[in-house]
OpenMM code with the backbone's topology and positions (N, CA, C; nanometers):
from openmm import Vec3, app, unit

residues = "UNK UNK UNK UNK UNK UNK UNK UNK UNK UNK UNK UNK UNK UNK UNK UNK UNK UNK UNK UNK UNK UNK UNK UNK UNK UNK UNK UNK UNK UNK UNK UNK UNK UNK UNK UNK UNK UNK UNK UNK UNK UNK UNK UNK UNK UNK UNK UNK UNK UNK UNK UNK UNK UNK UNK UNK UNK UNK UNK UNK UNK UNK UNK UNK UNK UNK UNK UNK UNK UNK UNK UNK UNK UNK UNK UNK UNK UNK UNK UNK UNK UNK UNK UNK UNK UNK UNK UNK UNK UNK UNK UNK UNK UNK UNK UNK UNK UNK UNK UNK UNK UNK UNK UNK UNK UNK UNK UNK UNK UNK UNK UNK UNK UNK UNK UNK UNK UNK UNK UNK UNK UNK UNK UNK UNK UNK UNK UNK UNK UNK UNK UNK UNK UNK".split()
positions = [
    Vec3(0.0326, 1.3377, -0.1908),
    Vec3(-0.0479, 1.2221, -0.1585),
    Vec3(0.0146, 1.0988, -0.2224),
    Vec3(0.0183, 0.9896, -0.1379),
    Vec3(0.0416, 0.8951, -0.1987),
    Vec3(-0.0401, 0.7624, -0.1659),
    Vec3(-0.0451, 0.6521, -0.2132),
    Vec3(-0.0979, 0.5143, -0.1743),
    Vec3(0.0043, 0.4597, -0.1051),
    Vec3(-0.0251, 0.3699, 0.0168),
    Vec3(0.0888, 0.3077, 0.0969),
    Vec3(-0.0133, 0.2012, 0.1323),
    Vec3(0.0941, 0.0941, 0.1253),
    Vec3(-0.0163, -0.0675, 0.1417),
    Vec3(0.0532, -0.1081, 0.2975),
    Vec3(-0.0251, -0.2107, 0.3054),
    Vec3(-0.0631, -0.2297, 0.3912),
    Vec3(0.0991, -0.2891, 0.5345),
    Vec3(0.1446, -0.3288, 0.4249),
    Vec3(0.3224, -0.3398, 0.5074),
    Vec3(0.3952, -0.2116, 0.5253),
    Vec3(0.3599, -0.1034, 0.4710),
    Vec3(0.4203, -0.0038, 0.4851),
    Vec3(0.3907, 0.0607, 0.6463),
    Vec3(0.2542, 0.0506, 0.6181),
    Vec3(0.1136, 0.1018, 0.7537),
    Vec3(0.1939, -0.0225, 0.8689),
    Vec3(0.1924, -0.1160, 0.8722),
    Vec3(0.3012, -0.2156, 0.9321),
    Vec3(0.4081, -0.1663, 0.9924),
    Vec3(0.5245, -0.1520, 0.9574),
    Vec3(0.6161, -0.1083, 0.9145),
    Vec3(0.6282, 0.0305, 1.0351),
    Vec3(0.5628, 0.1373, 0.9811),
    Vec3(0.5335, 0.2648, 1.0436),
    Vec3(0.5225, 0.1776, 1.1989),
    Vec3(0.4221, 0.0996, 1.2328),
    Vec3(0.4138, 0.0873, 1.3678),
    Vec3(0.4494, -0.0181, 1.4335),
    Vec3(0.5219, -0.0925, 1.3164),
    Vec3(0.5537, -0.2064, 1.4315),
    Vec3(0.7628, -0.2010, 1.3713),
    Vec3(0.8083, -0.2359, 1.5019),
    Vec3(0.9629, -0.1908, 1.5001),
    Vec3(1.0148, -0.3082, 1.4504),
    Vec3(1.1147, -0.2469, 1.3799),
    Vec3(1.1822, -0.3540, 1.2588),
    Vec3(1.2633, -0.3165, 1.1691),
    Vec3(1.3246, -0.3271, 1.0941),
    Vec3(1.3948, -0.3398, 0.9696),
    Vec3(1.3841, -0.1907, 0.9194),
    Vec3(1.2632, -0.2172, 0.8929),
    Vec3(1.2815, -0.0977, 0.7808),
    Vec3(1.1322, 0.0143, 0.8623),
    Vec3(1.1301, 0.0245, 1.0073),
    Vec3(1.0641, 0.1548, 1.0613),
    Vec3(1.0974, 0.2633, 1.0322),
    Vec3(1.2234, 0.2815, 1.0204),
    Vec3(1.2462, 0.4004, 1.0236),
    Vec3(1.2720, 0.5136, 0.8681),
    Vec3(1.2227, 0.3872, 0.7268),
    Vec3(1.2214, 0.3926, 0.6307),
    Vec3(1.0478, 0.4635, 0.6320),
    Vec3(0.9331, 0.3649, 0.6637),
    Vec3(0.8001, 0.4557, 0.6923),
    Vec3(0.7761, 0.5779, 0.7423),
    Vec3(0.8906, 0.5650, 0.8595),
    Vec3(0.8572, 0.7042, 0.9810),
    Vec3(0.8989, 0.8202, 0.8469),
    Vec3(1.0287, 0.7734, 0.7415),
    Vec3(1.0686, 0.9244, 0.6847),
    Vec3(0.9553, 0.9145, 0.5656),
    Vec3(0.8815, 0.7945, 0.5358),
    Vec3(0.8110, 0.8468, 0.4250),
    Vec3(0.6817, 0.9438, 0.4978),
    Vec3(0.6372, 0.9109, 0.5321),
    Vec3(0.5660, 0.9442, 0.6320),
    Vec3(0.5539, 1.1306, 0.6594),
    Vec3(0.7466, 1.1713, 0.6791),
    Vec3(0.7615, 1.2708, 0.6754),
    Vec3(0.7492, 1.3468, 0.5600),
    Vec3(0.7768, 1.2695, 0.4508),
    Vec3(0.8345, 1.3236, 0.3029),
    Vec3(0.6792, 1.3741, 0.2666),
    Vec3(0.6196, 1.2803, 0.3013),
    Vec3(0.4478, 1.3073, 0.2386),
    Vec3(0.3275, 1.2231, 0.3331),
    Vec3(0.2891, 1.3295, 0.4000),
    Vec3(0.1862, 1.2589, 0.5110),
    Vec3(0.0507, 1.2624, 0.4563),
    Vec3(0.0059, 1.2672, 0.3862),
    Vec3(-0.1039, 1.2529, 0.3430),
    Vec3(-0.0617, 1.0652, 0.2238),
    Vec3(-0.0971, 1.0007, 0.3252),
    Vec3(-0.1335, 0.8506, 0.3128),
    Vec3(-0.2540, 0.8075, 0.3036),
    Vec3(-0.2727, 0.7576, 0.1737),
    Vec3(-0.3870, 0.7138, 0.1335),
    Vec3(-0.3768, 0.5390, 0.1050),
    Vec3(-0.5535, 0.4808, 0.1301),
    Vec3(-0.5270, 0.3418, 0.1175),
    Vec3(-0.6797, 0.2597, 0.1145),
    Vec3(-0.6749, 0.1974, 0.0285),
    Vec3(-0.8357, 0.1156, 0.0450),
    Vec3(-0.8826, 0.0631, 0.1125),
    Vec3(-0.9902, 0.0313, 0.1681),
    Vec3(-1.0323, 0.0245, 0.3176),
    Vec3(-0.9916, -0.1440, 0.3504),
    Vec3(-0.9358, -0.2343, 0.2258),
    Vec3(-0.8404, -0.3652, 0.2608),
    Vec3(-0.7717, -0.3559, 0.3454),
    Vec3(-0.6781, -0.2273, 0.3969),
    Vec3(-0.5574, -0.2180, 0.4457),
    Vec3(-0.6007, -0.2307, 0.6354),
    Vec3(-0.7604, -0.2437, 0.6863),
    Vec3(-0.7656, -0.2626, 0.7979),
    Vec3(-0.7884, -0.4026, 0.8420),
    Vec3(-0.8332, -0.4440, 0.7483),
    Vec3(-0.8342, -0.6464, 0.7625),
    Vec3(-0.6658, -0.6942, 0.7712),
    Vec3(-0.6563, -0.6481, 0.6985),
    Vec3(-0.4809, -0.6662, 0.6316),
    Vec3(-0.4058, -0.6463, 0.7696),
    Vec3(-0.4485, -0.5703, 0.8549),
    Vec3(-0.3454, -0.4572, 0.9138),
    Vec3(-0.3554, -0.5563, 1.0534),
    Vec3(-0.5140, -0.5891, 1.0342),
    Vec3(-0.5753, -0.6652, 1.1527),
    Vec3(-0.4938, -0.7980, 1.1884),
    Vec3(-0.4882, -0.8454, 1.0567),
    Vec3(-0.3884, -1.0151, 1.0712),
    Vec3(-0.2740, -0.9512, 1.0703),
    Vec3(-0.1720, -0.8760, 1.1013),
    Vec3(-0.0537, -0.8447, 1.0632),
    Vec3(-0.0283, -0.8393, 1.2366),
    Vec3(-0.1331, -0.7749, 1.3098),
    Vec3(-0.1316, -0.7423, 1.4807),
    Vec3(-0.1485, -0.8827, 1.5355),
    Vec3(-0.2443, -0.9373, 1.4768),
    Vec3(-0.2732, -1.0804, 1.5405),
    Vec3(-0.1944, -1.1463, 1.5276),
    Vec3(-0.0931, -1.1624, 1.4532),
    Vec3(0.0142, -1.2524, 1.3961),
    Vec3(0.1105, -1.2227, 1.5504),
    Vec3(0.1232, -1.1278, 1.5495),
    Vec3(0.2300, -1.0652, 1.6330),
    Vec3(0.1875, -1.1046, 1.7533),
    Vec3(0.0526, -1.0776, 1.7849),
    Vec3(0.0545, -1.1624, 1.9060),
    Vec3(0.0606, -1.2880, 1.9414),
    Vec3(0.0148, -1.3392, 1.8350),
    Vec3(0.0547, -1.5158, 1.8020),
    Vec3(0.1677, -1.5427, 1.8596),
    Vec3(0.2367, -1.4609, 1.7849),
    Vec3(0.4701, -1.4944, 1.8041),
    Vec3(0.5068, -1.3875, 1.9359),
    Vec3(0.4189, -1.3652, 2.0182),
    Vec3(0.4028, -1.2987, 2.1411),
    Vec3(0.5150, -1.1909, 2.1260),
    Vec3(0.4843, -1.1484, 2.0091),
    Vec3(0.5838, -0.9812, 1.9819),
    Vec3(0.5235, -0.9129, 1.9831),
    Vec3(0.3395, -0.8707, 2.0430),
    Vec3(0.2889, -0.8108, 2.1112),
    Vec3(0.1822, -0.8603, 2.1975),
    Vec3(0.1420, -0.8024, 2.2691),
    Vec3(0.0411, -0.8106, 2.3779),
    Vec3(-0.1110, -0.8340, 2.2965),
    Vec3(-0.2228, -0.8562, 2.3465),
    Vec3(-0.3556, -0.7959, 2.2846),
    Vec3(-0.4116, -0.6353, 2.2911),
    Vec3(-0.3087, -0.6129, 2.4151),
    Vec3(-0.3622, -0.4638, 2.4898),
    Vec3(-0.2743, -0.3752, 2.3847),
    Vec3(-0.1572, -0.3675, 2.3411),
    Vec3(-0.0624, -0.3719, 2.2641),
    Vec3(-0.1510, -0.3319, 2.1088),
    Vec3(-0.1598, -0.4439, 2.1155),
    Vec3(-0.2734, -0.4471, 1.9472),
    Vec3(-0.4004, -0.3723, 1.9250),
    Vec3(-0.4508, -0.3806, 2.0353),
    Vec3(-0.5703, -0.2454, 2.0012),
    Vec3(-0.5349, -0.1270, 2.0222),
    Vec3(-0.3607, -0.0799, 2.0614),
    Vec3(-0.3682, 0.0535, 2.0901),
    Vec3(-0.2728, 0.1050, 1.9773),
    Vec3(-0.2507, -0.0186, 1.8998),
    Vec3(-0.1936, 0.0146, 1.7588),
    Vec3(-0.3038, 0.0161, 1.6494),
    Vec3(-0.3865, -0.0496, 1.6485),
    Vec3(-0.5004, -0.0468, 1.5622),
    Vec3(-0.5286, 0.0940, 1.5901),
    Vec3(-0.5764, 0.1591, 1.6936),
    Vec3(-0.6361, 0.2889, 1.7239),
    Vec3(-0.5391, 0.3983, 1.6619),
    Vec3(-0.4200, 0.3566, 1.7200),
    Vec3(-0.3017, 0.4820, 1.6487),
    Vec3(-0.3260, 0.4844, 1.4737),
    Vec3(-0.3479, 0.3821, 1.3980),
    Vec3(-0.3929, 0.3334, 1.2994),
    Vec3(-0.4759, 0.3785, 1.2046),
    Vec3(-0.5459, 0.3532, 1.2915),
    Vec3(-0.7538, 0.4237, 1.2203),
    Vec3(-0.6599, 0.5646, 1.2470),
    Vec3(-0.7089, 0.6518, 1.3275),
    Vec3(-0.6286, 0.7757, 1.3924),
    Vec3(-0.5681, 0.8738, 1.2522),
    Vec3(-0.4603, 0.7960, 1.2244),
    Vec3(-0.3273, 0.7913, 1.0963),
    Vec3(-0.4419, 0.8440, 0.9471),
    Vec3(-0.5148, 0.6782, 0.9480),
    Vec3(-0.5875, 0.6968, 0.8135),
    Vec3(-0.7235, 0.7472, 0.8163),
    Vec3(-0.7806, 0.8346, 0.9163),
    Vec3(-0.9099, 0.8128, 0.8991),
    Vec3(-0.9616, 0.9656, 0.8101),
    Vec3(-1.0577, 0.9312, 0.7371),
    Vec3(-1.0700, 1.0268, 0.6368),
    Vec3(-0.9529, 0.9946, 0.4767),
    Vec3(-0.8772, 0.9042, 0.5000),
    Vec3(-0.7933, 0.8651, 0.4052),
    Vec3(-0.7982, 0.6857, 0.3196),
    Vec3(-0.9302, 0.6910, 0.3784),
    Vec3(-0.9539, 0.5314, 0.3043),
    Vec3(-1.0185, 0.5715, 0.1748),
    Vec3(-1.0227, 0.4701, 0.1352),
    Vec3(-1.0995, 0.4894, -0.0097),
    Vec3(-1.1323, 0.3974, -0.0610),
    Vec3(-1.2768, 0.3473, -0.1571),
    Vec3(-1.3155, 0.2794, -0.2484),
    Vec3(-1.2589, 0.2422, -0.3262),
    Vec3(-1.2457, 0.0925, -0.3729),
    Vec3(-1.1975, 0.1235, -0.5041),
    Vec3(-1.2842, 0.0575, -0.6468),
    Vec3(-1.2848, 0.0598, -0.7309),
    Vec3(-1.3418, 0.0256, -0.8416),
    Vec3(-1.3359, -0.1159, -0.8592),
    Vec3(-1.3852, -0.1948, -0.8489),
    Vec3(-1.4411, -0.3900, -0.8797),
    Vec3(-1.3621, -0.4055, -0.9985),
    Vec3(-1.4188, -0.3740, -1.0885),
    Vec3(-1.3766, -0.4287, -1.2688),
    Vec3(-1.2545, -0.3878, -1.2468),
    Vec3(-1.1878, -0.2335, -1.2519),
    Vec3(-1.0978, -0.1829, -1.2189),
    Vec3(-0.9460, -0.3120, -1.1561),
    Vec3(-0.9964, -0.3674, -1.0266),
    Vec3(-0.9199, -0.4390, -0.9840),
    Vec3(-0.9146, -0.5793, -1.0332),
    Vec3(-1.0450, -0.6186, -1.0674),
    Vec3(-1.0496, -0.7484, -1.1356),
    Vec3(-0.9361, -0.7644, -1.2608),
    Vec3(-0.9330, -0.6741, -1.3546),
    Vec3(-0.8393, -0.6211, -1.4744),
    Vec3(-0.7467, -0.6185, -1.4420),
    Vec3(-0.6625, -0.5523, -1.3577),
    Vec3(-0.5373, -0.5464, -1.3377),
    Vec3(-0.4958, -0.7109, -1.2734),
    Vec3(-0.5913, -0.7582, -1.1567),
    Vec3(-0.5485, -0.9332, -1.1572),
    Vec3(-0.5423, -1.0067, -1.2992),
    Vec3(-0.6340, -0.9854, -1.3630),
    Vec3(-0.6364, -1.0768, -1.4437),
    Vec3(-0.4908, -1.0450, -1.5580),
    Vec3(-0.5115, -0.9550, -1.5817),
    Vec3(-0.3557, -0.8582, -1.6519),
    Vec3(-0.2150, -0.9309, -1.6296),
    Vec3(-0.2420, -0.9673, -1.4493),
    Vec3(-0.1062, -0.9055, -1.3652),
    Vec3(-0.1053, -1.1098, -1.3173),
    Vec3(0.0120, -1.1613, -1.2414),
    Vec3(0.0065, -1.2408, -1.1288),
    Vec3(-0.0390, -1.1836, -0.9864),
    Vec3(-0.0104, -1.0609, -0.9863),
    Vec3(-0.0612, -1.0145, -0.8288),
    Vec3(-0.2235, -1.0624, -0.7760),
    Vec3(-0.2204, -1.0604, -0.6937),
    Vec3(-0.3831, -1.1013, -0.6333),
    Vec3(-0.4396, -0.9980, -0.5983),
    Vec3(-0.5504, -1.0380, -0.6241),
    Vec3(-0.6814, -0.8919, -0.6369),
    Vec3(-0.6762, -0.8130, -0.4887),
    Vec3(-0.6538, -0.8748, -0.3953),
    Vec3(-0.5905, -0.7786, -0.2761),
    Vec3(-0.5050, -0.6816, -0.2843),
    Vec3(-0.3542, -0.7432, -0.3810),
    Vec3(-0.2539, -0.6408, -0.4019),
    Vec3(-0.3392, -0.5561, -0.5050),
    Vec3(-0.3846, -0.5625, -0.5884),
    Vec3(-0.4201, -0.4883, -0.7176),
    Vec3(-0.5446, -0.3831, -0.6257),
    Vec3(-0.6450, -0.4230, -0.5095),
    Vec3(-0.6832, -0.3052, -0.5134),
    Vec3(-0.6090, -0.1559, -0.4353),
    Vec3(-0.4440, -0.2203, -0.4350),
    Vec3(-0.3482, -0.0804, -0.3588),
    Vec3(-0.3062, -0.0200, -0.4880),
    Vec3(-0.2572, -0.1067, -0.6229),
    Vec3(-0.2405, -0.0569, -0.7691),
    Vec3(-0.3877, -0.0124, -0.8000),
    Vec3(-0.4816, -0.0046, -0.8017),
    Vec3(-0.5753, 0.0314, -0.9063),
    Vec3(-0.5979, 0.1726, -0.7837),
    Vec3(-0.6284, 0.2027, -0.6958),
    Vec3(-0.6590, 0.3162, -0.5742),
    Vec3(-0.5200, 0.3886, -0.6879),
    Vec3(-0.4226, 0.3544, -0.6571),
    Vec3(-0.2930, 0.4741, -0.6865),
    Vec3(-0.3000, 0.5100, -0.8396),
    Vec3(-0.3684, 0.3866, -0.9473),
    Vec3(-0.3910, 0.4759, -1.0616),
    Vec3(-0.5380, 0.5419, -1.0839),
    Vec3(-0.5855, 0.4870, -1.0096),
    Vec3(-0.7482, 0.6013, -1.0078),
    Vec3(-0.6840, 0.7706, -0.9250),
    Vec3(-0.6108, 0.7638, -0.8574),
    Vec3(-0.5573, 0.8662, -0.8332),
    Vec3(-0.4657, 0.9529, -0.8690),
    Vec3(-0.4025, 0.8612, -0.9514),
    Vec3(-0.3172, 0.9312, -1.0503),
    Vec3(-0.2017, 0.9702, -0.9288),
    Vec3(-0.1644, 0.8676, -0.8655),
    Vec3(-0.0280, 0.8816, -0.7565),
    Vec3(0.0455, 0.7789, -0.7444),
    Vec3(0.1216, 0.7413, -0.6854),
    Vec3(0.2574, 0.6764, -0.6275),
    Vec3(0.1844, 0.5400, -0.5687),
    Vec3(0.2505, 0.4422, -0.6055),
    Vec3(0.2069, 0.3067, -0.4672),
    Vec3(0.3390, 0.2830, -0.3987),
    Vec3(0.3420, 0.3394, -0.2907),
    Vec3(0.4927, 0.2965, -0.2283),
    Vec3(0.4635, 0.1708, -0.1258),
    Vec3(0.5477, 0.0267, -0.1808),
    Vec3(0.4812, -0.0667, -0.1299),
    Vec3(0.6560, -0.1021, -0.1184),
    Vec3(0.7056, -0.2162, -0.0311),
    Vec3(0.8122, -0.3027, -0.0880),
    Vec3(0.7773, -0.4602, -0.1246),
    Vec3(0.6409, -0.4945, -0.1594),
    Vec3(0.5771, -0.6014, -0.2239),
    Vec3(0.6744, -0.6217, -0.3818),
    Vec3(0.7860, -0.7514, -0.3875),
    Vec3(0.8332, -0.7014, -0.4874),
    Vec3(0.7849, -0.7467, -0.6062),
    Vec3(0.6259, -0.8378, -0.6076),
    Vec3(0.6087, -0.8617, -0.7416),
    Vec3(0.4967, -0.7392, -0.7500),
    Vec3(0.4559, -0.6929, -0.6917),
    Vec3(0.3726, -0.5262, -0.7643),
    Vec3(0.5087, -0.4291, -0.7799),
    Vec3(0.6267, -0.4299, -0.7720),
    Vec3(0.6901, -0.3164, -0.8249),
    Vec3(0.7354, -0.3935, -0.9566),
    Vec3(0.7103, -0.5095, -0.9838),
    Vec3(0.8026, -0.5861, -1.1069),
    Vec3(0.6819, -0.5270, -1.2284),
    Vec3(0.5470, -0.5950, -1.1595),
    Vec3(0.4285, -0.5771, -1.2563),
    Vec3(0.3958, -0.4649, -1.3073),
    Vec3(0.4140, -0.3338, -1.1834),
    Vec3(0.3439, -0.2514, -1.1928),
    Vec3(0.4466, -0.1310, -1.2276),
    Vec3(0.5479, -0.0844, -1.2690),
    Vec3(0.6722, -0.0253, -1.2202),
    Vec3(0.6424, 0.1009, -1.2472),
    Vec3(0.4897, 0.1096, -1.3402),
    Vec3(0.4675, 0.2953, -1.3927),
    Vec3(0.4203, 0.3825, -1.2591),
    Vec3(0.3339, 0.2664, -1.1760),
    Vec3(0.2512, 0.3132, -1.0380),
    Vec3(0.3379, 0.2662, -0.9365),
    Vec3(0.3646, 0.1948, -0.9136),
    Vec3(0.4435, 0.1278, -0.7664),
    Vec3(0.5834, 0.2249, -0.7496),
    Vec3(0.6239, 0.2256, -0.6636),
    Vec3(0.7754, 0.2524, -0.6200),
    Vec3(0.8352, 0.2085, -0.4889),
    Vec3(0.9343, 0.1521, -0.4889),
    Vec3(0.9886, 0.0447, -0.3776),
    Vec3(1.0178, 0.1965, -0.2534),
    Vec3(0.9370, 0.1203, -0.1178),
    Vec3(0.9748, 0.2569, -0.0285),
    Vec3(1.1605, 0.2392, -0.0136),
    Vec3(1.1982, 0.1779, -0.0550),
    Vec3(1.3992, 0.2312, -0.0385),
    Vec3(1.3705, 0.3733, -0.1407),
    Vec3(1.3289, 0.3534, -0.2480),
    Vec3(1.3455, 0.4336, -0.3827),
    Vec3(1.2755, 0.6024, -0.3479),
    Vec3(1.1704, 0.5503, -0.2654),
    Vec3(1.0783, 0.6973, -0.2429),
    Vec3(1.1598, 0.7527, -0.1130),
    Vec3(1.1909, 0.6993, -0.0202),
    Vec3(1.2981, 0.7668, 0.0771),
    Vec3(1.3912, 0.8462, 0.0335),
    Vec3(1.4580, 0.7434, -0.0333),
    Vec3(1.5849, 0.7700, -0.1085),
    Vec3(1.5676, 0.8856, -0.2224),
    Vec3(1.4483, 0.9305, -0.2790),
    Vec3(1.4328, 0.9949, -0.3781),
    Vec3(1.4308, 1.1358, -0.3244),
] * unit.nanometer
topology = app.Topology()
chain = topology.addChain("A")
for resn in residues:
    res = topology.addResidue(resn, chain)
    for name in ("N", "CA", "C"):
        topology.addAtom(name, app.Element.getBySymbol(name[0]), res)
């Protein structure tokens, strides 16, 4: 099990750079976990795309669906104070911190390529080059 934020979940479905870096994490360890941020998150990431008409709308809800699909049964709560602490701790913003605080309440991996949560966080985070590659 691991935590995967919300560019990773990105990433996996939208073609680019580094798809085919998700598709193998993906393989390495499919049980992807993520706080229920990662569908707002995921939401402006589709809309964007249709903005810059690098997808359709029809396009975007049938990636959202593949999406939910992926994570469902794999969201999770996360703890308030918990995340508040690590912002206040950290520069990251309480958005990024609730993908760090989920992966240390779980006692797992954050494979993100966000590079100021792998600077802040380097005991929990791991850059997806590093977890592929590992």
């Amino acid at each position: 099990m691991i935590v995967v934020d919300t560019n990773v979940i990105s990433y996996f479905y939208l073609s680019g750079q580094r798809s085919e870096q998700a598709q193998r994490a993906l393989a390495i360890d499919p049980q992807w976990i993520a706080p229920w941020l990662w569908r707002s998150e995921f939401r402006n990431v589709l809309i964007l795309n249709v903005r810059l008409r690098h997808l359709t709308l029809e396009a975007a809800y049938e990636i959202m669906d593949k999406s939910l699909h992926l994570m469902s049964g794999r969201e999770r709560d996360v703890n308030s104070a918990h995340v508040l602490r690590l912002a206040a701790q950290s520069t990251c913003s309480a958005y990024d911190c609730e993908f760090v605080a989920l992966a240390q309440d779980l006692n797992v991996r954050l494979v993100t390529v966000d590079k100021q949560i792998l600077a802040e966080f380097p005991n929990v985070a791991i850059s997806l080059d590093a977890y592929v590659a590992a």
